[in-house]
C-alpha positions as CSV (number, residue, x, y, z in Angstrom):
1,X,0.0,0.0,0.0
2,X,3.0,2.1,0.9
3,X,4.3,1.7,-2.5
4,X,1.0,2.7,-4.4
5,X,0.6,5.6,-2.7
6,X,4.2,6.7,-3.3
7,X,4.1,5.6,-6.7
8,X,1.1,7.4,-7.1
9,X,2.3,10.3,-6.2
10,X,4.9,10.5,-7.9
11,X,2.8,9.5,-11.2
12,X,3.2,12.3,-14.4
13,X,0.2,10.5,-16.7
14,X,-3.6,8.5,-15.8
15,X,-1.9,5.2,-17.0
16,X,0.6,5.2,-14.4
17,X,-2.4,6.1,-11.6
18,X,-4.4,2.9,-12.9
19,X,-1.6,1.1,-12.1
20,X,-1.0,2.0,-8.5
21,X,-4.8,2.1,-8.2
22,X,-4.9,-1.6,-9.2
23,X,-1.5,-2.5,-6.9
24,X,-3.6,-0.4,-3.6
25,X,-6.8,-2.3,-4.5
26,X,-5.2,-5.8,-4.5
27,X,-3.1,-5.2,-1.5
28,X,-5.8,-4.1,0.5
29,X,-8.1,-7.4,-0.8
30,X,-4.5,-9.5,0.3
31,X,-4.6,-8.0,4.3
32,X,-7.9,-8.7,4.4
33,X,-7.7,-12.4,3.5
34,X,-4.3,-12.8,5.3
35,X,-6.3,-11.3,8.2
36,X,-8.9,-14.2,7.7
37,X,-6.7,-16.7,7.7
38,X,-4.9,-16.0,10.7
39,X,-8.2,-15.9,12.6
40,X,-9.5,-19.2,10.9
41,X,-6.2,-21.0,12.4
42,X,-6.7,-19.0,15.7
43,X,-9.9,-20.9,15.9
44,X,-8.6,-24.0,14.8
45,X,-5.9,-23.9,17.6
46,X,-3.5,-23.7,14.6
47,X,-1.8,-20.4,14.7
48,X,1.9,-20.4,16.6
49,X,2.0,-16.9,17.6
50,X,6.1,-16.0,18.1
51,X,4.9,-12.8,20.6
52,X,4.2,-15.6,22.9
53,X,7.0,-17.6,22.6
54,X,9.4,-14.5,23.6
55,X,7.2,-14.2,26.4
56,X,7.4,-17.3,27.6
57,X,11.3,-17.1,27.2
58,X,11.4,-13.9,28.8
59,X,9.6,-15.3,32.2
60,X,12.2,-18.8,32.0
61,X,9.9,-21.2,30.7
62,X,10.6,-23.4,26.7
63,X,8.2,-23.3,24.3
């Protein structure tokens, strides 16, 4: 998305704006399914979260 908008701005003709258009439009549709996905294995007790394995290494314990 980050690149889009630069590109974007940084765009001199309408073809070049239909491009990053199309590249903000399918990176947004990309975090939304990644975003349903990681809840679908949350629910499925199938997502390894690495936050809580430094936790758990930061209070002494293995995970």
């Amino acid at each position: 998305m980050i690149l889009a908008d630069e590109g974007e701005a940084e765009s001199r003709d309408d073809g070049c704006q239909v491009l990053y258009g199309v590249i903000r439009d399918c990176a947004y549709r990309i975090r939304k399914r990644a975003g349903s996905e990681k809840e679908f294995h949350k629910l499925m007790g199938l997502w390894d979260n690495p936050e809580d394995r430094v936790s758990a290494q930061a209070n002494g314990m293995t995970a």
